[in-house]
MARSEFI-153989 format. One record per residue (C-alpha): residue number from 1; residue in one letter; z, x, y. Coordinates in steps of 0.25 Angstrom, whole numbers, plus 2048, in hexadecimal, padded with zeros to 3 digits. Layout:
<rs>
+-------+-------+-----+------+-------+
| marpa | torke |  up | east | north |
+-------+-------+-----+------+-------+
|   NUM |     a |   Z |    X |     Y |
...
+-------+-------+-----+------+-------+
</rs>
This chain:
<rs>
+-------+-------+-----+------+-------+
| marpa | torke |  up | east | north |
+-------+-------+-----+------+-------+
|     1 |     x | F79 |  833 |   A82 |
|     2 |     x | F76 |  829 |   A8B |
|     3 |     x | F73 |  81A |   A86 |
|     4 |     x | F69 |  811 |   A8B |
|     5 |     x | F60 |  807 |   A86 |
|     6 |     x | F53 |  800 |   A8E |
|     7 |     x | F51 |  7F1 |   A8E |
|     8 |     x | F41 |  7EF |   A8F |
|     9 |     x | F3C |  7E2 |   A96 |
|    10 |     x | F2F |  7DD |   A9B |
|    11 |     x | F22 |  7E5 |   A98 |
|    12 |     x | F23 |  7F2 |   A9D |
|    13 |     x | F19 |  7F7 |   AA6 |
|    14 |     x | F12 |  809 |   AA5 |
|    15 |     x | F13 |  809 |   AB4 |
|    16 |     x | F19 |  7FE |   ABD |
|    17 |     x | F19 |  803 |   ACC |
|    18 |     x | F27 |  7FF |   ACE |
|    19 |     x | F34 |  803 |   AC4 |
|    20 |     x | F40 |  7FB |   ACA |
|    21 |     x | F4E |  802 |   AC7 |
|    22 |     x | F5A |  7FB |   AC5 |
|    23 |     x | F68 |  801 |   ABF |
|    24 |     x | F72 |  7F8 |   ABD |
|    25 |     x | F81 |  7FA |   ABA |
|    26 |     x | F8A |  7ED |   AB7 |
|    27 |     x | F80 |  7E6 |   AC2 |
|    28 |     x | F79 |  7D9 |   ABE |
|    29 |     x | F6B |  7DD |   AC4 |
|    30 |     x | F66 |  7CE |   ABE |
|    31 |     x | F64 |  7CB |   ACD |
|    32 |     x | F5A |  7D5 |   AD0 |
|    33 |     x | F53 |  7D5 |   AC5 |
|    34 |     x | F51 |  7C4 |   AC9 |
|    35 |     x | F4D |  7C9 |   AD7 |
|    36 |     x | F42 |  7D2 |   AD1 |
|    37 |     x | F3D |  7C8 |   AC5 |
|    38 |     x | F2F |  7C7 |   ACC |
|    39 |     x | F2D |  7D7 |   ACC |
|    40 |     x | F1E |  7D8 |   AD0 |
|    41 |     x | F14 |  7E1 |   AC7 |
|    42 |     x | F17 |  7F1 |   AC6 |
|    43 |     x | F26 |  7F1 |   AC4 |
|    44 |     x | F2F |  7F2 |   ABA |
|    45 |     x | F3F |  7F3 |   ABA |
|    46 |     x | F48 |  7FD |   AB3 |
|    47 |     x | F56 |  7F9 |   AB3 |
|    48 |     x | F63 |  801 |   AAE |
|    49 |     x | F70 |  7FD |   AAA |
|    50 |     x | F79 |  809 |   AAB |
|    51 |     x | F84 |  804 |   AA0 |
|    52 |     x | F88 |  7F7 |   AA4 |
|    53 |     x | F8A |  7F4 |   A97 |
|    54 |     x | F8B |  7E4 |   A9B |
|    55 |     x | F81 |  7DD |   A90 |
|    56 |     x | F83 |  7D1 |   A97 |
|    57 |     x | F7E |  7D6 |   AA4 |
|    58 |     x | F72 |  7DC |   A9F |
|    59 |     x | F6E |  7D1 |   A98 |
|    60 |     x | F6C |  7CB |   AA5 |
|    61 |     x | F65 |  7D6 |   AAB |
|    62 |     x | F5B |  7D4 |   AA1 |
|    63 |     x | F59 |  7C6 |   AA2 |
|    64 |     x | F56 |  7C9 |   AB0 |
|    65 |     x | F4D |  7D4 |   AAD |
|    66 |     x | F44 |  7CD |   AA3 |
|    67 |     x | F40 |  7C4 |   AAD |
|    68 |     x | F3B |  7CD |   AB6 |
|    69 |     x | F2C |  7CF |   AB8 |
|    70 |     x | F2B |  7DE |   AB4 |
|    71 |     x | F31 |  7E6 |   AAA |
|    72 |     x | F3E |  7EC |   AA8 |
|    73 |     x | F46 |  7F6 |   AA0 |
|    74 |     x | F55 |  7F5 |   AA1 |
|    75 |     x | F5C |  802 |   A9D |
|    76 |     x | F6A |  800 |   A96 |
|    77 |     x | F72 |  80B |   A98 |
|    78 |     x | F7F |  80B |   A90 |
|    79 |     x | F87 |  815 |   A99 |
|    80 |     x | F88 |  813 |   AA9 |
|    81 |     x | F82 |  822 |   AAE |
|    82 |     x | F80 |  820 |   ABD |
|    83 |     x | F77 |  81B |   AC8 |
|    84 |     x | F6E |  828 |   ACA |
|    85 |     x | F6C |  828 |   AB9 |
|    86 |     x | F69 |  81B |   AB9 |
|    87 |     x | F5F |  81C |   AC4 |
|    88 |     x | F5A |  829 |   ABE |
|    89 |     x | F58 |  823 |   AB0 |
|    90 |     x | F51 |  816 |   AB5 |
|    91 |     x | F47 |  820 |   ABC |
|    92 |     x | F42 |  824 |   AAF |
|    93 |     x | F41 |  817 |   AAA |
|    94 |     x | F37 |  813 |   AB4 |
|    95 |     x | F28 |  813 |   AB3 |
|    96 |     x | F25 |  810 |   AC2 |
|    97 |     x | F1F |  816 |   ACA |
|    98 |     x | F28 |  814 |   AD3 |
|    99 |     x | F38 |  810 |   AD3 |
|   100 |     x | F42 |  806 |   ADB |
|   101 |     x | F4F |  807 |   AD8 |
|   102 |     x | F57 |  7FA |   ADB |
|   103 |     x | F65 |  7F9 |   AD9 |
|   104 |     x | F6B |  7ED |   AD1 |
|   105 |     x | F72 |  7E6 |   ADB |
|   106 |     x | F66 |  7E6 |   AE4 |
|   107 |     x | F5D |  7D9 |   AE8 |
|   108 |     x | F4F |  7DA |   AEF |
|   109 |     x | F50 |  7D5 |   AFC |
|   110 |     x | F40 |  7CF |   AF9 |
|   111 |     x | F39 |  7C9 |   AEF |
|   112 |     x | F2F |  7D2 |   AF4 |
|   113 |     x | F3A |  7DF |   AF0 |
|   114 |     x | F32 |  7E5 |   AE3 |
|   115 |     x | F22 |  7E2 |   AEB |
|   116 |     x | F27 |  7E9 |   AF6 |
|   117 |     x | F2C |  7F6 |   AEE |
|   118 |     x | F1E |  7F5 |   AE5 |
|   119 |     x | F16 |  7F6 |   AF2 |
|   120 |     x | F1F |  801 |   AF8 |
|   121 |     x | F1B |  809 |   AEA |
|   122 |     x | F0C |  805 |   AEC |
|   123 |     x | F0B |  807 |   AFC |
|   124 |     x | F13 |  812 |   B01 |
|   125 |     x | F16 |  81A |   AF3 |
|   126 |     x | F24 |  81F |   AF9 |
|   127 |     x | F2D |  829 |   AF1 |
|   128 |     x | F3A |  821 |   AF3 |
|   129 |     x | F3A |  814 |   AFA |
|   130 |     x | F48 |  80D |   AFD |
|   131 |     x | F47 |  7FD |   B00 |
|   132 |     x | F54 |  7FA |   B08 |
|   133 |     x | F62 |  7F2 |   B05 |
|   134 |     x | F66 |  7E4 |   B0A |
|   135 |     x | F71 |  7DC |   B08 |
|   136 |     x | F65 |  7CE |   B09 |
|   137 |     x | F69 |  7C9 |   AFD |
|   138 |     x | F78 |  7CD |   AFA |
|   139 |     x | F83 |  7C5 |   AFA |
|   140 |     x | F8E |  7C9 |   B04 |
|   141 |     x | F9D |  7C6 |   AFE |
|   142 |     x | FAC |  7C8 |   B03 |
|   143 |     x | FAB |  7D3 |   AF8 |
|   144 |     x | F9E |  7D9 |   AFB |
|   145 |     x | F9F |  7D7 |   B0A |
|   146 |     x | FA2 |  7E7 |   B0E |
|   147 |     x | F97 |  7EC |   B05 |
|   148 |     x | F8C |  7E2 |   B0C |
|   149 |     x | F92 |  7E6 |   B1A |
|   150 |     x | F91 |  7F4 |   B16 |
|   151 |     x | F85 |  7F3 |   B0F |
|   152 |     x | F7C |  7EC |   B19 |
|   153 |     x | F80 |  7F7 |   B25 |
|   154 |     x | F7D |  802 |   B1D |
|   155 |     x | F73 |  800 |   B12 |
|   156 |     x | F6B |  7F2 |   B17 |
|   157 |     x | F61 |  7FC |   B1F |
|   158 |     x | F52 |  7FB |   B25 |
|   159 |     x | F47 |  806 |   B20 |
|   160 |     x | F48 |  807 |   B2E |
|   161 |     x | F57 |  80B |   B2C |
|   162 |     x | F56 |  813 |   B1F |
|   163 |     x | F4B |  81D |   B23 |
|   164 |     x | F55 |  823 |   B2D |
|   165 |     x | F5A |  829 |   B22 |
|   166 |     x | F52 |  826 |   B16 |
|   167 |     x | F5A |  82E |   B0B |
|   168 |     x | F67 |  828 |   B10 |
|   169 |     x | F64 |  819 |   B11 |
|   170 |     x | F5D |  819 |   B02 |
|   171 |     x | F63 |  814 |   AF8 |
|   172 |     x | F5F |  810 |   AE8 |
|   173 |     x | F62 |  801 |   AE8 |
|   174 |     x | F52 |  801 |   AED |
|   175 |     x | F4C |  80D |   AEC |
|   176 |     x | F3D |  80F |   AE8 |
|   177 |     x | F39 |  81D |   AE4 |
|   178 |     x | F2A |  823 |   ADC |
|   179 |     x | F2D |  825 |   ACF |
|   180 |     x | F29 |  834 |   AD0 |
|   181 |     x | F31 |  835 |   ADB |
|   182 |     x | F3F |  832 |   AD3 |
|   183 |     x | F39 |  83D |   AC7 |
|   184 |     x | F3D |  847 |   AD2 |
|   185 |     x | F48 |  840 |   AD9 |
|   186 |     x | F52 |  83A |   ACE |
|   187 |     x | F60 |  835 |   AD2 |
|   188 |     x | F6D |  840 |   AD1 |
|   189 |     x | F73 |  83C |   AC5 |
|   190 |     x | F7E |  844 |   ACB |
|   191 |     x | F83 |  837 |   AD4 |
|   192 |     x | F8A |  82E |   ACB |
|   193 |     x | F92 |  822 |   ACE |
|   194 |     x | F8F |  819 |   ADA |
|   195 |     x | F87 |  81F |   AE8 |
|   196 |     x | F7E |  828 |   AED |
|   197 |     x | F75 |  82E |   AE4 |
|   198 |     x | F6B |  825 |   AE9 |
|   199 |     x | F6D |  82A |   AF6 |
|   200 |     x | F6B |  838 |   AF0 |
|   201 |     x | F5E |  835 |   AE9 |
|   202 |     x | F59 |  830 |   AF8 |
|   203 |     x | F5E |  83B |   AFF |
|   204 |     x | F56 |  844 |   AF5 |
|   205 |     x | F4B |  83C |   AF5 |
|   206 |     x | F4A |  83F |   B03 |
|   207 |     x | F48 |  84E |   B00 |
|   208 |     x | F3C |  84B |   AFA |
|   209 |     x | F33 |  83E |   B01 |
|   210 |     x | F37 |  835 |   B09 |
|   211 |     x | F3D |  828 |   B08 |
|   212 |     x | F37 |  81A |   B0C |
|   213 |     x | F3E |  811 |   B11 |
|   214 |     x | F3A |  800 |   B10 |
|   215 |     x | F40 |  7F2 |   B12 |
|   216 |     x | F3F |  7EE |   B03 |
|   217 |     x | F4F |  7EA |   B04 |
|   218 |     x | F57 |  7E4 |   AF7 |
|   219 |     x | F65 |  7E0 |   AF7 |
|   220 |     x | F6F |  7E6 |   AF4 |
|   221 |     x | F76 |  7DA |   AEE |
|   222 |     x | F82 |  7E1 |   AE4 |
|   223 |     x | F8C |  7E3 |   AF1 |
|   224 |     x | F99 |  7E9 |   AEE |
|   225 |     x | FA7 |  7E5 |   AED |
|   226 |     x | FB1 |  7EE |   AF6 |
|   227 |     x | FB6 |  7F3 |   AEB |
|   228 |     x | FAA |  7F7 |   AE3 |
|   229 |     x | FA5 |  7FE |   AF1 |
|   230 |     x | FB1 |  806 |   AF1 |
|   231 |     x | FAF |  80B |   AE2 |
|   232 |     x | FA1 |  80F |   AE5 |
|   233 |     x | FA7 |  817 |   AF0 |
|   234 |     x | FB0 |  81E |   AE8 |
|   235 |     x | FA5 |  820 |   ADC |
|   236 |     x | F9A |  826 |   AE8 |
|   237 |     x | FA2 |  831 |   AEF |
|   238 |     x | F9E |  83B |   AE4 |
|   239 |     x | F91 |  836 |   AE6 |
|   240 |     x | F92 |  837 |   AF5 |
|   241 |     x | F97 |  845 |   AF3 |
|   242 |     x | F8C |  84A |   AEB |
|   243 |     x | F83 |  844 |   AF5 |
|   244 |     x | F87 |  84C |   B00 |
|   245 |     x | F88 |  859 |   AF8 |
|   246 |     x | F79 |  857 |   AF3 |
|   247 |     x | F74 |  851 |   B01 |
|   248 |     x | F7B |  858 |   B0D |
|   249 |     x | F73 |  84E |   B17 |
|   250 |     x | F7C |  845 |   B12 |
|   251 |     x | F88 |  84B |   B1B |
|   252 |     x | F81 |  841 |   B28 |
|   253 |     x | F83 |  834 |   B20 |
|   254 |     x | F8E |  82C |   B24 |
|   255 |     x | F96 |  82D |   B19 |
|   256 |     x | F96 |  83B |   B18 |
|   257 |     x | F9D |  83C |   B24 |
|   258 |     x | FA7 |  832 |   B23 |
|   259 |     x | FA9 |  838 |   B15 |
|   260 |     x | FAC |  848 |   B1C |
|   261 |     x | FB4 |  841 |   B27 |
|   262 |     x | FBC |  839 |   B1C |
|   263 |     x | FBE |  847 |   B12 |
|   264 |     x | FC6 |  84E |   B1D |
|   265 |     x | FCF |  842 |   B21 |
|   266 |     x | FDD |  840 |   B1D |
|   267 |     x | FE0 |  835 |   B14 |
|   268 |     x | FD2 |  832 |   B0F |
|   269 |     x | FD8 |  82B |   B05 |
|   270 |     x | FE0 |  823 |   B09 |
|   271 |     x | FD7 |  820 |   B15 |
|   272 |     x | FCC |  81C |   B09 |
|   273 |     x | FD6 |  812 |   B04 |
|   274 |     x | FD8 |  80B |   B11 |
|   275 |     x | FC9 |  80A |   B12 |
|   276 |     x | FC7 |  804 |   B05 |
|   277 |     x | FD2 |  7F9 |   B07 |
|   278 |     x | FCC |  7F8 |   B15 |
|   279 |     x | FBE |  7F7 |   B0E |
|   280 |     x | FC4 |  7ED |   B04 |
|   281 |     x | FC9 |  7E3 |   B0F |
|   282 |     x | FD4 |  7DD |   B06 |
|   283 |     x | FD9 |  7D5 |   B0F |
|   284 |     x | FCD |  7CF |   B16 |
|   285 |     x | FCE |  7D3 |   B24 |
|   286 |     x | FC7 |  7E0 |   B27 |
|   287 |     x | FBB |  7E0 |   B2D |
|   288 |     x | FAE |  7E4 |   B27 |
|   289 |     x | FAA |  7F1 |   B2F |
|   290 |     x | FB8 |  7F7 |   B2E |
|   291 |     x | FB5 |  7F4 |   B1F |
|   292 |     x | FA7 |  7FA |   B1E |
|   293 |     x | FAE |  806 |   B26 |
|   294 |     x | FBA |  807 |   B1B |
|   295 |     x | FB1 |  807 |   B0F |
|   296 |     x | FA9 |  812 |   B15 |
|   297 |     x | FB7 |  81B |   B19 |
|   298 |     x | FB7 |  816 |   B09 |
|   299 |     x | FAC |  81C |   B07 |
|   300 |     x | FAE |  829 |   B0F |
|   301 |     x | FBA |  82B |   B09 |
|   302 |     x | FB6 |  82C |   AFC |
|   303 |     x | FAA |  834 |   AFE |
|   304 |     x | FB4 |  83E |   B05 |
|   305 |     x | FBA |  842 |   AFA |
|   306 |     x | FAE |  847 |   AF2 |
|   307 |     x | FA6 |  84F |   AFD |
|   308 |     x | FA8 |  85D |   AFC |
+-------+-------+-----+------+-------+
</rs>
């Protein structure tokens, strides 16, 4: 049986407007939740630790929460069960009416971030609404320097940009969605690990209303270490896989086709193992596209070996 227990704080409101969605994994989300200590009226926040099991980190994470200006319930999961389960079980926690997931290393990119979202809800009424990425308040490090290069080519996009191919550039690190929407569009608890469930949800969510997008950006300031994106590379290709198998439209991304091109070649392996020393840069001198280009040959080559 799965353990959890609910830290309760602030006065809890019958029917804020916004529920604000927040799971968190060994990641201090204090910063955030400093960020957003002036939430305006008709919010309230529901975060998840998905078994951290780091007293002293939560602790802090409440600190930062009792001083914001809504009210909060933190759900303490003893056992780590997974993005899509933790999304899923933080949905029926909320009492919006409507829902913005915001991933823990993110930062609004305006004081403004939380208004913005509050008037989409009360203007438009969309289904699903997606904000936008940004690297505007990140900090760019020798070690984080291929993520922020590769992540501001390829997620750092206009609305203009991402309603080219709306399910595609939509991701869950800002992602506002009607309450009764997410009764009948859950996430797949089948995708485990890190990558692409979100992408799942969206493409599915496609199927069913369409997806607006706005420039309501937040930061994605928890850039990654080239060792840390190669894990998450390994951990996503059964993701990826399942992704193709349930979305065959998925077979014109880029990375499908580099992943189809890479199944067939001879020494995918140790073609990926030059990519990720390559990737790696250990001695300081490759430059950052042929980088980028390595991590993504990676990437393909890992996916590879879990397509059918």
């Amino acid at each position: 049986m799965l353990r959890e227990r609910i830290i309760t704080l602030g006065q809890q409101q019958q029917a804020p407007q916004l529920s604000v969605l927040t799971p968190f994994y060994r990641y201090n989300l204090a910063p955030l939740l400093k960020r957003m200590a002036s939430a305006p009226a008709g919010v309230e926040f529901v975060l998840l630790d998905d078994g951290s099991r780091d007293a002293a980190m939560l602790a802090d994470i409440v600190t930062a929460a009792q001083k914001l200006s809504a009210p909060v319930r933190i759900i303490v999961r003893e056992h780590n069960e997974g993005r899509s389960a933790a999304r899923n079980r933080m949905i029926s926690e909320a009492c919006g009416r409507y829902v913005l997931f915001l991933d823990a290393d993110m930062l609004p990119d305006r004081p403004t971030f939380l208004l913005n979202w509050l008037s989409v809800t009360r203007c438009q009424q969309p289904d699903v609404a997606f904000g936008g990425l940004s690297l505007r308040h990140a900090e760019r490090t020798r070690d984080t320097a291929l993520h922020y290069n590769l992540f501001a080519a390829s997620d750092c996009r206009s609305a203009e940009e991402r309603m080219l191919s709306p399910g595609q550039f939509t991701a869950s690190a800002n992602l506002l969605v009607r309450r009764a929407f997410l009764d009948r569009h859950p996430f797949d608890d089948g995708f485990t690990g890190w990558g692409f469930e979100d992408t799942d949800w969206a493409m599915n969510a496609c199927g069913d209303t369409q997806i607006l997008h706005i420039d309501n950006p937040a930061t994605h300031a928890g850039l990654d270490t080239v060792a840390t994106l190669l894990r998450k590379s390994d951990e996503a290709a059964p993701n990826f896989a399942r992704l193709a198998q349930k979305h065959p439209e998925t077979r014109r991304f880029a990375a499908h086709r580099a992943a189809r091109a890479m199944k067939h070649a001879p020494m995918r392996r140790p073609i990926a193992r030059a990519c990720g020393w390559l990737a790696r840069d250990p001695i300081g001198a490759t430059p950052m596209p042929v980088r980028r280009a390595a991590l993504k040959l990676y990437r393909a080559a890992r996916y590879a070996e879990h397509l059918q």
